[in-house]
C-alpha positions as CSV (number, residue, x, y, z in Angstrom):
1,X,1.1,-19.1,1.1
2,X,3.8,-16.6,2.5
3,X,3.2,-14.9,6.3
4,X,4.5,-11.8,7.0
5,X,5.4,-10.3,9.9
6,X,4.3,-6.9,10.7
7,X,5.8,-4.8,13.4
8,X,4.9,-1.0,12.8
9,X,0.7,0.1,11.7
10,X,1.8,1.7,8.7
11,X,5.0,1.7,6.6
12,X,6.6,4.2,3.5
13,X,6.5,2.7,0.5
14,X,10.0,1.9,0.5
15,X,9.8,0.3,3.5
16,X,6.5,-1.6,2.5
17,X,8.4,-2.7,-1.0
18,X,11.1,-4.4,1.2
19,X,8.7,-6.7,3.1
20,X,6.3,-7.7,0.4
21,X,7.5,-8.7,-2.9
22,X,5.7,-6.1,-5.4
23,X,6.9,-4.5,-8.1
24,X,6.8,-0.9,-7.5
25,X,5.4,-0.4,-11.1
26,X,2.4,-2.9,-10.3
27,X,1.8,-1.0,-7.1
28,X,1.5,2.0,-9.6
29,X,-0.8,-0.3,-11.6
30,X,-2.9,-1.0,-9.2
31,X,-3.3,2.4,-7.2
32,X,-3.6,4.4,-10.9
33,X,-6.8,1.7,-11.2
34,X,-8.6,2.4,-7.8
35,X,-8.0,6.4,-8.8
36,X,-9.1,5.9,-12.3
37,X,-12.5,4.4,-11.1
38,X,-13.0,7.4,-8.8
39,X,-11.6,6.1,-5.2
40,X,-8.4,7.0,-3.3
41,X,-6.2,4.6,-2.7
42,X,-7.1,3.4,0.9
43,X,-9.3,0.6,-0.2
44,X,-6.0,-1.0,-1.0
45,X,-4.2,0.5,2.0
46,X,-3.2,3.8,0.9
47,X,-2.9,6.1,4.4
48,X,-2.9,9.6,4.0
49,X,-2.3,11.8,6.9
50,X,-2.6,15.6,7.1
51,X,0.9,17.6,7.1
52,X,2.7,15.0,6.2
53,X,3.9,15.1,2.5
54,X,5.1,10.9,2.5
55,X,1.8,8.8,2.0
56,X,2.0,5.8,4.3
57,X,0.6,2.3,3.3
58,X,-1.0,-0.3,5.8
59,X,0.2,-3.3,5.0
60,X,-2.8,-5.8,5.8
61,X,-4.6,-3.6,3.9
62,X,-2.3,-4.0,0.8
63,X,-2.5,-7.9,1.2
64,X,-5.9,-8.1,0.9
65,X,-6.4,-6.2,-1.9
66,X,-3.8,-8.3,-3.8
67,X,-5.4,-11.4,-3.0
């Protein structure tokens, strides 16, 4: 099993795509699922925060859901 090291709460995408090794299409995948069965992302670590237009991801979160 990899460990990852996390030093900030929540990351861009980019950033989150540089740390764990995802394709960004299966990200897509995966997040057009959890929309698709009526939830919003953040059950797999999507973090949306008013006035800002860049969605953030938690990482952990994102882990977890993969596994």
């Amino acid at each position: 099993m990899t460990t990852f090291t996390f030093n900030k709460l929540w990351y861009s995408l980019d950033e989150l795509l540089e740390i764990i090794p995802i394709k960004r299409t299966t990200l897509y995948v995966f997040h057009r699922e959890e929309i698709e069965a009526g939830r919003d992302g953040s059950d797999m670590g999507k973090v949306k925060i008013r006035g800002m237009k860049t969605t953030l991801w938690c990482p952990l979160k994102l882990l977890e859901y993969i596994n």
